[in-house]
C-alpha positions, 0 to 999 in steps of 0.5 A, a space after each residue: 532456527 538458533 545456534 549459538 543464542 544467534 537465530 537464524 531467519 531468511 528475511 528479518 522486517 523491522 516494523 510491524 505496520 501496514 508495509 511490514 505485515 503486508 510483505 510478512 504475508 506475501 513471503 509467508 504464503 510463499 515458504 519464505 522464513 521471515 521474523 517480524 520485530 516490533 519495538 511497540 508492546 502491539 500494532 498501532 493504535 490510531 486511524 492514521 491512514 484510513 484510506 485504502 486506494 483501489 490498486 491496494 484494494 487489488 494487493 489485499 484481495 491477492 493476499 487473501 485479506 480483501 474480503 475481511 478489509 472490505 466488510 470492516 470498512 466501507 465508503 467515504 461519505 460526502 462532506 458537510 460544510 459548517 459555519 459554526 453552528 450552522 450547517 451550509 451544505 454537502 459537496 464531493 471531496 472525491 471524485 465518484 467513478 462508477 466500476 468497470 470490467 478492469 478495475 472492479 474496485 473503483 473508489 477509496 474504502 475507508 478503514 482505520 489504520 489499526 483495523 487494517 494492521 489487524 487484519 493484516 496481523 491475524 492474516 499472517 497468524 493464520 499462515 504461521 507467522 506472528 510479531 515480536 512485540 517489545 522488541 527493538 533493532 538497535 543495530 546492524 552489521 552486514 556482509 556478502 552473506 547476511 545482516 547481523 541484527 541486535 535487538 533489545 527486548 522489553 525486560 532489557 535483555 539482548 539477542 541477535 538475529 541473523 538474516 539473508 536480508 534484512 527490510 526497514 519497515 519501522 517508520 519515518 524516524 527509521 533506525 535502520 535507516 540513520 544506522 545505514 547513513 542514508 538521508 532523508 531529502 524533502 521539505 515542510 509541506 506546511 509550516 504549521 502543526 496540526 493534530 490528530 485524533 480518534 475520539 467517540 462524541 456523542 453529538 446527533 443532537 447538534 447535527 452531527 450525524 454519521 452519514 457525513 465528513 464534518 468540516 469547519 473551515 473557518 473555525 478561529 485558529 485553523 481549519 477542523 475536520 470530524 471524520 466517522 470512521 466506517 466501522 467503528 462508533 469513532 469520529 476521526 479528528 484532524 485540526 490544522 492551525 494557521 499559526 506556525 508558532 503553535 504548539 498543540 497540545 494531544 492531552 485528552 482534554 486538550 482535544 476536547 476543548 480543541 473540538 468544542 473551540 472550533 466546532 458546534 459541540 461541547 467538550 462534554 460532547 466528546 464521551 472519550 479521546 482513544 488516540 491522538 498525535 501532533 504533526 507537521 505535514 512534511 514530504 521526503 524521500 530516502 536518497 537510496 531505497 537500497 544498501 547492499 542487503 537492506 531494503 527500505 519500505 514504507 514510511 522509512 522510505 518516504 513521507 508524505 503529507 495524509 491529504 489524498 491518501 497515498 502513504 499507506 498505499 504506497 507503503 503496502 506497495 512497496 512491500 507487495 513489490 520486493 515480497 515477490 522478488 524476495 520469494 524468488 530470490 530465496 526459493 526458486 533461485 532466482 538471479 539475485 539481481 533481480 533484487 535491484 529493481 525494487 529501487 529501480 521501480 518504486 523510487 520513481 514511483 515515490 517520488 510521483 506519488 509524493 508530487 501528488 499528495 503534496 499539490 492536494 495538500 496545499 491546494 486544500 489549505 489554500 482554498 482551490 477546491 479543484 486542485 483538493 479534489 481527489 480525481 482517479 489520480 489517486 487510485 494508484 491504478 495507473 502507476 506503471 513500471 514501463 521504465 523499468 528493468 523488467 519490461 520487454 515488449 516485443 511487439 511492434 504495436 503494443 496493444 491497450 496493455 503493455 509491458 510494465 503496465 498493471 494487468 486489468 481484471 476482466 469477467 469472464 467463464 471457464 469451459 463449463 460456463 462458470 462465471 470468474 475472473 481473471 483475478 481469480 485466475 492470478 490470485 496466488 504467488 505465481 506466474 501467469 502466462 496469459 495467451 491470446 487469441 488462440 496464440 500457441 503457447 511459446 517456449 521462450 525466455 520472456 524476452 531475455 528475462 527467464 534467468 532473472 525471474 526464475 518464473 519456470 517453477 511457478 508458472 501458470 498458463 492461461 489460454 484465451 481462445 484457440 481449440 482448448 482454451 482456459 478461460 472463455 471471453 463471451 462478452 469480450 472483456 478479456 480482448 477489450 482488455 488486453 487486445 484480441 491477439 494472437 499475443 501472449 503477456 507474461 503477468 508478474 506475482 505482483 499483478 503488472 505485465 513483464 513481458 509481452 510478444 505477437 503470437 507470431 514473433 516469440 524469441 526462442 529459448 536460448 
């Protein structure tokens, strides 16, 4: 919409990246307006973050990108040691944990970064969105109404947009961020550069195949990594230097003699450099996450060090909470507090995960193998809001699950046999009152949470058990799960437990 040269959109996203395109769908399948600026002429063209934890797995099968995801990518491989030319063995960077019934994604899938913001990006096409590539946010005013946003497109031209709300999702060197006044507080996880790199080698002849993650640790200068990216016929290079005084250089045929110096190839091993970029790892976080109509997500939030790959993760995760909130907000009336949460429950959260990949970074420059180990730590399944505003629990014995907990997936049948899963049954932008164990379902304000949720409108109900039940647990799964009842868990859109009760103790409506 447009009046006056001025448009007119619920919600505008700055930053066309994982975070930004994984919250423009999620508000896009819910009816919710939103107009995405990107400052680039089109997505990200590097692997940067490559890997996709399993919780993120878990967001995009929600959002109906799952299935592409998992056939561009596929497994991490084991690890080859090299000592020059010589090759000294595998070992197992991470921890390999077979599946089980609730958590059926069990271990990172890797994927360029590009190829996710792809996906992503033809995704929200799909459902009627795009990008406005060439197109920067170059400064902000807001009130008790809206943010009024200025943008510059790439001929030079000018044009505002009006927004109900306006989401930072452009990067560590946010704009909106430093036009917001809000600090970044952290530190250098490493005082030395490194760099990265997408590049095609022709190098089978001199051991380097495909089936492993190529590693020289030794090499003179700093320690050099070659990756195969699933998917492709790229080989992602990270080169790290022991000298902090360094000053890489990212030219093509920089990179190329940066391989040849440090590994068992020539630099006319490497047919072609697509993308490459210098760095210090460094771990931050935003003061705020909030200031009155704008959110901060993703990299604009916070920065982590690439080692156990969390930034992308919890990046798409940040979006994947505030889409929902939004969408409540803006389209089933939702007490407008509830927008307060998102910092309440991601800041705490963020600041964890940026513990985690700050220890297996310095512990992988400094040798220890156990600590650069990557456990199940990293999968981001056991992140939990149970600290938060928006968990009640009103047993007096919480069960396996509880409230602020992530809902586990469990196979199960429908009436007539057919086999399903629970995350089938919470696939979509709703509410699902799970109900145990034959428990009646109760007419109740989700444990003084109705007002805020504003759940009634998109509300599904799942029974388990009892005379006609939605769902059959034969194999008991769902009891394993969630606890036999009678109880009855009310299941955010963004997959955790709000709000859990005994069948028997159900707080009526007020």
């Amino acid at each position: 919409m447009e009046f006056n040269n001025v448009k007119y959109t619920d919600v505008l996203i700055a930053g066309a990246g994982p975070a930004g395109l994984t919250l423009a769908v999620d508000l896009a399948r819910r009816g919710v307006r939103a107009r995405v600026v990107e400052r680039g002429e089109g997505l990200f063209p590097g692997s940067r973050g490559k890997g996709l934890q399993p919780r993120t797995q878990e967001v995009f099968d929600d959002l109906g990108v799952g299935e592409a995801m998992r056939a561009a990518g596929g497994p991490y491989p084991s690890m080859m040691r090299w000592e020059d030319e010589r090759r000294l063995g595998t070992f197992e960077m991470m921890e390999r944990i077979e599946p089980t019934p609730d958590r059926p994604y069990h271990e990172a899938l890797m994927l360029p970064q590009w190829r996710t913001a792809e996906i992503l990006h033809a995704r929200l096409e799909e459902l009627g969105g795009g990008v406005a590539f060439g197109t920067a946010l170059t400064g902000l005013e807001q009130d008790g109404d809206g943010v009024t946003a200025h943008l510059t497109y790439a001929g030079g031209s000018a044009g505002t947009v009006r927004a109900a709300y306006l989401v930072a999702a452009d990067g560590g060197r946010s704009t909106v961020r430093k036009a917001l006044g809000i600090g970044m507080t952290g530190e250098a996880v490493d005082p030395a550069p490194s760099v990265v790199a997408d590049v095609v080698i022709d190098g089978a002849e001199r051991g380097l195949d495909r089936d492993h993650w190529h590693v020289w640790w030794h090499a003179k200068g700093g320690g050099i990594a070659l990756c195969p990216l699933a998917g492709t016929d790229h080989f992602q290079v990270t080169a790290q230097y022991d000298d902090p005084d360094a000053v890489p250089d990212a030219s093509p045929e920089a990179v190329r003699q940066l391989i040849a110096d440090r590994t068992a190839l020539a630099a006319s091993d490497v047919r072609e450099v697509r993308w490459a970029s210098v760095f210090t790892p460094r771990a931050a976080m935003a003061d705020r996450f909030r200031a009155g109509r704008v959110f901060l997500v993703g990299d604009a939030a916070h920065i982590h060090s690439p080692a156990g790959a969390q930034g992308l993760n919890t990046s798409v995760q940040d979006a994947y909470n505030l889409g929902w909130k939004l969408g409540q907000v803006l389209r089933h009336g939702a007490d407008p507090a509830l927008l307060d949460s998102y910092e309440a429950e991601r800041l705490p959260v963020a600041a964890g995960v940026l513990g985690i990949s700050t220890r297996i970074h310095r512990a992988h420059r400094a040798g220890e193998a156990k600590g650069a180990r990557r456990a199940k730590e990293v999968h981001q399944l056991e992140l939990s809001y149970r600290d938060g505003p928006l968990a009640v629990d009103d047993r007096d014995q919480p069960g396996p699950v509880g409230a602020g907990d992530r809902a586990p997936d469990a196979p199960c049948a429908l009436p007539d046999g057919t086999r399903v899963r629970l995350f089938d049954m919470l696939r979509g932008p709703h509410f699902t009152l799970l109900v145990l164990g034959g428990a009646t379902p109760p007419a109740t304000d989700f444990g003084g949470l109705a007002a805020t949720l504003a759940a009634a409108e998109c509300l599904r109900t799942i029974r388990i058990g009892g005379p006609n039940p939605d769902l059959l647990d034969a194999d008991g799964h769902l009891a394993a799960a969630y606890g036999p009842g009678p109880a009855a868990l009310l299941i955010r859109p963004d997959g955790y437990v709000c709000w859990a009760t005994e069948g028997a103790r159900v707080r009526p409506t007020r």
